[in-house]
N, C-alpha and C positions, 0 to 999 in steps of 0.2 A: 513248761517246756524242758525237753532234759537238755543237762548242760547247764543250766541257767539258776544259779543260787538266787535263793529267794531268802528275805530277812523276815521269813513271819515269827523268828525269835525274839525281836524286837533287837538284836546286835548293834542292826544301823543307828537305831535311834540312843542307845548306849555309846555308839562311835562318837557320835554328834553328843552328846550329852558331855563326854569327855574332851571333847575338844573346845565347845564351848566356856567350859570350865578352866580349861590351862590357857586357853585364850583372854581371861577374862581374869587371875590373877597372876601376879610376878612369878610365885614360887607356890607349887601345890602339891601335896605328899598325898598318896595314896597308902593309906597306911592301916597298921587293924590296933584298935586298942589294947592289946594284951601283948603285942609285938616289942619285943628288947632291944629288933634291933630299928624298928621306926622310932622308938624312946629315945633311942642315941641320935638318930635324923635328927630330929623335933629339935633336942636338946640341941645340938649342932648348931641349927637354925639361930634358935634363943641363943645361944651363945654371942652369935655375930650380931644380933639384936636385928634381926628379918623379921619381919610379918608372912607368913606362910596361910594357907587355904589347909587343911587337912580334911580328906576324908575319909571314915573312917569306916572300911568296907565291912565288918564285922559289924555294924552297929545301922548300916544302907537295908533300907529296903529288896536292894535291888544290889547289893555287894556281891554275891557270887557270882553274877550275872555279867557285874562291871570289871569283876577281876577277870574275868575269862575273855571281855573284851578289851581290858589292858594288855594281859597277852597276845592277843592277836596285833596290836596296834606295838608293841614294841617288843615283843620277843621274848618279855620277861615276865613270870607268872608269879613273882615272890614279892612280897612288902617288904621294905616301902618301896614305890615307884616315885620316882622322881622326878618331877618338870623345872624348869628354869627359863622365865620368858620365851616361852614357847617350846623347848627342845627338852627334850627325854634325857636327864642324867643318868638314871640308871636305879641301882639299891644302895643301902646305906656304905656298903664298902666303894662304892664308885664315889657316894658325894662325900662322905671324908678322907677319902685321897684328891677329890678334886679339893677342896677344904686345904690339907694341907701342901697342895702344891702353889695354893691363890688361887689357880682357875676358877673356883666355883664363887673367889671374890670376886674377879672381873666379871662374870656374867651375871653379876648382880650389879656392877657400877661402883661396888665397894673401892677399889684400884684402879690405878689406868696400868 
């Protein structure tokens, strides 16, 4: 029917696929192995001693696929993406200023 978007890309099932996934751990990076500045993420994380989900869209079957539906789903098309019990942080310069402002302590439970 015109008008009417159809997902024979498989997108939807990528939407769902990523939602599922930040649904289902605390903290999940979207990230690519060779990436400096998801290694500063990660590191970050480790730092505070978090358990994080990474995955690693360079190394995904289905990575170029999922990054294009990361984008669509937050606006942001660069690694790392970032979740936080449920909510989209952003890239690594959003979560190390959230980092050092605490924010990204408290939405962890770290502070009150």
């Amino acid at each position: 029917t015109a008008g009417v978007a159809t997902a024979s890309d498989g997108s939807d099932d990528l939407e769902q696929k990523i939602a599922a996934t930040v649904a289902a751990h605390p903290v999940v990076v979207y990230s690519k192995s060779r990436c400096g500045y998801s290694a500063r993420t990660k590191s970050l994380f480790d730092s505070l001693g978090v358990e994080y989900h990474a995955v690693e869209l360079d190394k995904a079957a289905d990575g170029a696929a999922m990054q294009t539906a990361l984008a669509r789903l937050t606006k942001q098309r660069t690694v790392p993406n970032v979740f936080v019990r449920g909510s989209h942080l952003g890239g690594n310069d959003a979560t190390q200023a959230a980092a050092l402002s605490g924010e990204l302590q408290k939405m962890l439970g770290l502070t009150s």
